[in-house]
C-alpha positions in Angstrom: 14.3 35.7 -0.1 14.7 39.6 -1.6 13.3 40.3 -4.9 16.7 40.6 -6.5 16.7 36.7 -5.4 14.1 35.8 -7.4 14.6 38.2 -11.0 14.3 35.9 -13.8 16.7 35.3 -16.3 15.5 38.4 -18.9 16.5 40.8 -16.1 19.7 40.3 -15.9 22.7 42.4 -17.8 23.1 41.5 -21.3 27.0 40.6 -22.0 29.1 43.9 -23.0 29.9 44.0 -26.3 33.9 44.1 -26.8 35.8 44.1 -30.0 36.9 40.8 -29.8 33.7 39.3 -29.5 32.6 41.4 -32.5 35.9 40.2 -34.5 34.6 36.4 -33.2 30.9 37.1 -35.1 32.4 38.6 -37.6 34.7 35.6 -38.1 32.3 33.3 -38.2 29.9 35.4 -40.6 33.0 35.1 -43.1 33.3 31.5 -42.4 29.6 30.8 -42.7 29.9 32.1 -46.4 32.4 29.7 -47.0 31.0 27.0 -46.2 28.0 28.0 -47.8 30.0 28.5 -51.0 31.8 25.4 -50.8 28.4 23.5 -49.6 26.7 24.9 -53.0 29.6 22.9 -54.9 30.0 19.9 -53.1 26.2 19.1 -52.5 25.8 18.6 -57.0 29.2 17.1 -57.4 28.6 14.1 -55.7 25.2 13.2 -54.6 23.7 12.5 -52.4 26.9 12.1 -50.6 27.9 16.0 -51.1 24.6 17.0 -50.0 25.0 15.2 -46.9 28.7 16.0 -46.7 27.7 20.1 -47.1 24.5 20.1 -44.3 27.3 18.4 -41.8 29.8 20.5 -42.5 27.0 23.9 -41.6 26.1 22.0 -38.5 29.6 21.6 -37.1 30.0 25.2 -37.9 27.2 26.4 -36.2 27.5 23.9 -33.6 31.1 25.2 -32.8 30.2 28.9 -33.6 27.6 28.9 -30.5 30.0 27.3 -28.5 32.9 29.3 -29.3 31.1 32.1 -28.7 28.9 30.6 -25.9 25.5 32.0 -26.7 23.3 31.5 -29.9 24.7 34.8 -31.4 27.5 32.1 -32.3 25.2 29.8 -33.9 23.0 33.2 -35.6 26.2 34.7 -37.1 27.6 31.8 -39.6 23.8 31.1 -40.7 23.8 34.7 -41.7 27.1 34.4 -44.2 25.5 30.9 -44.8 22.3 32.9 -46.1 23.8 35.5 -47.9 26.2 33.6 -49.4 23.8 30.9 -50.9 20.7 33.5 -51.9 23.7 35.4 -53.9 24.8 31.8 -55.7 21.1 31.5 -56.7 20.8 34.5 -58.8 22.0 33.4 -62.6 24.3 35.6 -64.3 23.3 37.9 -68.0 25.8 34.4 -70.0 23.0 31.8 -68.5 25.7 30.7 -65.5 24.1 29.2 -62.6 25.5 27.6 -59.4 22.1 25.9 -58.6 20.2 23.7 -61.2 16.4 23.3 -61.1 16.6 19.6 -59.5 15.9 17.9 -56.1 19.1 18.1 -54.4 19.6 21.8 -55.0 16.3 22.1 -53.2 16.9 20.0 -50.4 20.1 21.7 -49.9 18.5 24.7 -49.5 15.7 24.4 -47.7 17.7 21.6 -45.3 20.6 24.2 -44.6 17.4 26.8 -43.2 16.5 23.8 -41.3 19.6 23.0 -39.9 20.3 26.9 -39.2 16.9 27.1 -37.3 17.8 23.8 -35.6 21.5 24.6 -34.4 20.6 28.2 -33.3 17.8 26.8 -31.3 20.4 24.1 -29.6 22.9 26.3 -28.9 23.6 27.6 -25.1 21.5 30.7 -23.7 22.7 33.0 -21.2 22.7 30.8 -17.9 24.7 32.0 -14.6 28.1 30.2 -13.9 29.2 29.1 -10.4 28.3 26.7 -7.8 25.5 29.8 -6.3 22.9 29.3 -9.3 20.7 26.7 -7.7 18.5 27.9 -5.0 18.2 24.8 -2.8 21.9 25.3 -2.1 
């Protein structure tokens, strides 16, 4: 067995970047902030219902991001526009308007959309070789 044989998974090639798989994180950055808008909505409007309703509806996006884009950059990119978009909705305005009151849910929905960010990144697939080669016993 040569020593290429054996390199672990960090030495090999990252994937080149190419413009559409920058359109495709950039796309899902957008619709993270959506759903992060429409999340902040839904989750007072009807709880605890909303809340759950908004936390599945991050997950699916995340979920589908990383496998859309079939790494964890997919999953990483909505949780950004998730982030930015929901840390932005928690600054009050100079009339008084908020999006977030000072109650449970708002919290929850918070710190459970983090959770669910760190969660769905971590599940999402890593770089692994393709073909019927990758096992070394065949």
């Amino acid at each position: 067995m040569s020593a290429t044989d054996r390199s672990p998974m960090l030495a090999q090639p990252l994937q080149r970047p190419s413009l559409a798989r920058a359109a495709l994180h950039l796309g899902l950055l957008v619709l993270g902030a959506l759903v992060g808008v429409a999340g902040a909505l839904v989750q007072a409007g009807w709880f605890p219902g909303g809340l759950l309703l908004a936390l599945a509806g991050e997950a699916g996006l995340l979920l589908g991001g990383a496998r859309a884009a079939g790494s964890r950059g997919g999953a990483v990119a909505p949780a950004a526009g998730w982030m930015i978009a929901v840390i932005l909705l928690t600054a009050s305005r100079p009339e008084g308007d908020f999006v977030f009151a000072a109650e449970s849910g708002s919290y929850l929905f918070l710190l459970g959309g983090m959770a669910v960010a760190v969660i769905c990144a971590t599940l999402g697939p890593g770089r692994q070789p393709g073909g019927d080669g990758v096992r070394l016993g065949k």
